[in-house]
C-alpha positions in Angstrom: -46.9 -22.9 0.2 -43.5 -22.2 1.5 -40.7 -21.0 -0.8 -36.8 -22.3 0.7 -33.7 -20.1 -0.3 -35.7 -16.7 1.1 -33.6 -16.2 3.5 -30.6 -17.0 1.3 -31.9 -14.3 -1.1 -32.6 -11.3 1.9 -28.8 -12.0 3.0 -27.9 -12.2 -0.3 -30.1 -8.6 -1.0 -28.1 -6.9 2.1 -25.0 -8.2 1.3 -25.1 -5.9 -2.4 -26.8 -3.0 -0.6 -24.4 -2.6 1.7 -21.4 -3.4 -1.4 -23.1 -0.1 -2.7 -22.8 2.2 0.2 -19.7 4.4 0.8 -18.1 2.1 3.2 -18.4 -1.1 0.8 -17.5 0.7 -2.2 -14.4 2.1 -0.5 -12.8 -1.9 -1.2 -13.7 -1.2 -5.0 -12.1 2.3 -5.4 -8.7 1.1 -3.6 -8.7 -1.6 -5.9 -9.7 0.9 -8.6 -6.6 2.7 -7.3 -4.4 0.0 -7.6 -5.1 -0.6 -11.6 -4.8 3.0 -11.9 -1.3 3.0 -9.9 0.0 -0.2 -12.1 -0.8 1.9 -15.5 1.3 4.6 -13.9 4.2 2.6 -13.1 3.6 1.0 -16.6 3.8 4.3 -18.3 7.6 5.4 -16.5 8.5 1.4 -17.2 7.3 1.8 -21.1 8.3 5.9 -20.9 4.8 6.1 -23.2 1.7 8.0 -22.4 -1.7 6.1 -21.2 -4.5 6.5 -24.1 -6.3 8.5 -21.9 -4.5 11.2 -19.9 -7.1 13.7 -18.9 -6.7 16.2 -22.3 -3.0 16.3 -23.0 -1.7 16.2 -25.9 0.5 13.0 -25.8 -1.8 10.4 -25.1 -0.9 6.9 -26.1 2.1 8.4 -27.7 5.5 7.7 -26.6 7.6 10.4 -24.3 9.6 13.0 -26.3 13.5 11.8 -26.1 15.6 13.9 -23.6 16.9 17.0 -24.6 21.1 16.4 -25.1 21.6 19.2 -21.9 19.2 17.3 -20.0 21.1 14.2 -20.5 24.0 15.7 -20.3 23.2 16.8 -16.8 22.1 14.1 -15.3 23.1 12.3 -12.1 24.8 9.1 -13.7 26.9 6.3 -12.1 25.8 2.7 -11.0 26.8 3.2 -7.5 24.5 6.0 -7.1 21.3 4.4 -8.5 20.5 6.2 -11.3 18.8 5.5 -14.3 19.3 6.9 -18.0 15.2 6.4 -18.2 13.0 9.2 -19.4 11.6 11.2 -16.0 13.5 8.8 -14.2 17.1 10.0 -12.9 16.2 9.3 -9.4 13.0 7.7 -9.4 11.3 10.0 -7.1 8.6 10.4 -9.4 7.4 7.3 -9.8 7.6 6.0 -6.2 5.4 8.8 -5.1 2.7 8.0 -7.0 -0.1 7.5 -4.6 -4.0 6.0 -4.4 -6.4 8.3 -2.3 -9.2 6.4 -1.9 -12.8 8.0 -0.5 -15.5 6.6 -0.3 -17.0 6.8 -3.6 -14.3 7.9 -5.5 -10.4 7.5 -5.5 -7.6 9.6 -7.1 -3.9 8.6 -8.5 -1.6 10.9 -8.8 1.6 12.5 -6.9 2.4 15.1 -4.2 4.9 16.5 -5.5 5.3 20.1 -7.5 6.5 19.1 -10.2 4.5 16.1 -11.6 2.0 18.6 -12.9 5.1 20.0 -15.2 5.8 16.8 -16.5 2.4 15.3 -17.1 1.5 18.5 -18.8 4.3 20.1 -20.0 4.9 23.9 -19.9 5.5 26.8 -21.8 8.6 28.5 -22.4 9.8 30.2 -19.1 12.6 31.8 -18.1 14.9 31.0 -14.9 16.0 33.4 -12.8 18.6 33.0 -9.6 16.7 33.1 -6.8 19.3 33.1 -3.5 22.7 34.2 -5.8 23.5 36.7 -8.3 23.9 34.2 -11.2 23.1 30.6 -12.1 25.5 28.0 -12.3 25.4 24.6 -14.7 27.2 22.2 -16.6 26.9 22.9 -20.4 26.9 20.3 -22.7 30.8 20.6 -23.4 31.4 19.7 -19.7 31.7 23.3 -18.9 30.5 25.9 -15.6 28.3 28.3 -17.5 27.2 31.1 -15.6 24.4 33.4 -16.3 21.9 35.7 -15.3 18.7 34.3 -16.4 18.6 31.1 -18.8 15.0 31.1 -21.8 13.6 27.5 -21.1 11.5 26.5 -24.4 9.4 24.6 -21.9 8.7 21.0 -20.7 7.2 18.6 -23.4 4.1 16.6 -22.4 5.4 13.2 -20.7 1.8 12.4 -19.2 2.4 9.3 -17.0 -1.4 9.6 -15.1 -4.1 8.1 -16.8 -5.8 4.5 -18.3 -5.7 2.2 -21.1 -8.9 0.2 -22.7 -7.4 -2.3 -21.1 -7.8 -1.1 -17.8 -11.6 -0.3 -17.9 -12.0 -4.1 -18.8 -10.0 -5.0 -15.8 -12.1 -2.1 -13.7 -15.3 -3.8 -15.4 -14.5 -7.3 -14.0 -13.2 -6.0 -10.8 -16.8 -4.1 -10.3 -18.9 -7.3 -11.2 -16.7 -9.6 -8.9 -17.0 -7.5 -6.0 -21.0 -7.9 -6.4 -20.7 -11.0 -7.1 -18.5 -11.8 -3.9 -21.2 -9.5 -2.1 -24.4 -11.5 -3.0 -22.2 -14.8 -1.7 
């Protein structure tokens, strides 16, 4: 008795076990990467909070409104680009977010200092001159104020890093096509 398709099945057999080592499921966590990127992006686009953000306290919710000397001292004027957005006069933040995908993992986040602040939020601090004897900043009146150290009641949560329901669907299907694209 001879059974046809064996072959078919072994090729089909080392195409999933090789989907499953590090190298194949490098493809899945850059693609993993990107649905985590888009929710980003989504989050600065919808200025709201994923549902999950990794234990702050604003998931889901929308960002907390600017504060008036925050908007007040932002960098406005069409010519230059710049948006009225929440976390957003520059854009800076959001075009650095970046996918580092391993081989069995990947992580979505961004380089730079301050995205921690803002995904987090902070305490009250207080801000000291570092290079002159005094800082210098527009009030809300349109004024130069001056002063020696300035009481910052801290940085709400505006968590931008994180995933919807949604996207573990989407991560779900992604995951069974690749093995389904594997066994051919």
């Amino acid at each position: 008795m001879r059974i046809h398709g064996v072959k078919e099945v072994e090729n089909a057999l080392g195409k999933m076990a090789f989907a499953v080592t590090p190298r194949g499921m490098a493809t899945v966590m850059g693609d993993i990467g990107l649905i985590l990127k888009r929710r980003a992006i989504r989050s600065f686009s919808g200025e709201q909070a994923p549902e999950a953000t990794g234990g702050t306290d604003s998931a889901g919710n929308r960002w907390k409104a600017l504060a008036p000397s925050t908007e007040h001292g932002r960098r406005k004027g069409p010519r230059r680009g710049r948006s009225n957005k929440i976390l957003q006069d520059t854009g800076t933040l959001r075009r650095s977010i970046a996918i580092d995908k391993r081989a069995a993992s990947v992580a979505v986040g961004t380089p730079l200092d301050y995205g921690i602040y803002q995904h987090y939020g902070t305490k009250p601090y207080t801000i000291v001159p570092k290079t002159a004897s005094r800082l210098v900043f527009m009030g809300p009146s349109g004024a130069l104020i001056f002063a020696t150290k300035v009481n910052h009641p801290g940085l709400p949560s505006r968590s931008f890093l994180g995933y919807d329901k949604s996207d573990i669907e989407s991560m779900l299907k992604l995951i069974i096509w690749h093995l389904d694209k594997a066994a051919g």
